[in-house]
N, C-alpha and C positions, 0 to 999 in steps of 0.2 A: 782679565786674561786676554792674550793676544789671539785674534784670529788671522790661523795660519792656512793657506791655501795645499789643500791634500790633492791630487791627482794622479787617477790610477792607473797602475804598471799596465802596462802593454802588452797584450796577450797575443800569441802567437796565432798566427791562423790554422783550423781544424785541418787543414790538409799537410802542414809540418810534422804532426804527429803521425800520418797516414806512412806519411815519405819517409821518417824518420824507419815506422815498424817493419815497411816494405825492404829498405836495405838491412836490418839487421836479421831479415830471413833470408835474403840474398845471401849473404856473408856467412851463417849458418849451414847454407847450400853448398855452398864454395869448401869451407870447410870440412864437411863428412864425406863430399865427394873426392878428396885428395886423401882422407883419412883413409876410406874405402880403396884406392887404389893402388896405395901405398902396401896398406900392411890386408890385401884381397887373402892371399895366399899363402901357407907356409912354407916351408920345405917338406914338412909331415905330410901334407894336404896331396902333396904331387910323385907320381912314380920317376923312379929314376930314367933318365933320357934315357939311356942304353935300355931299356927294356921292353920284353915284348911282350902284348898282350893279346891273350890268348881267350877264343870264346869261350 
């Protein structure tokens, strides 16, 4: 049998995974916070400008 020289994969460093999690909750932030601003309010939600409120 031939011996073959195995050497092993290269592992990433513990702090790639860190940086990796960190932006995809950044990106998560980014996203509800536009989602939220977008669709905050409806037309139901709000009284007509013209109106006036009375105590």
């Amino acid at each position: 049998m031939a011996h073959l020289e195995v050497e092993p994969k290269p592992r990433r460093p513990w702090w790639f995974g860190v940086l990796i999690v960190l932006l995809l909750i950044l990106l998560a932030g980014t996203l509800i916070g536009k989602c939220n601003n977008e669709g905050g309010t409806t037309g139901a939600d709000k009284p007509p400008k013209d109106s006036v409120l009375t105590p």
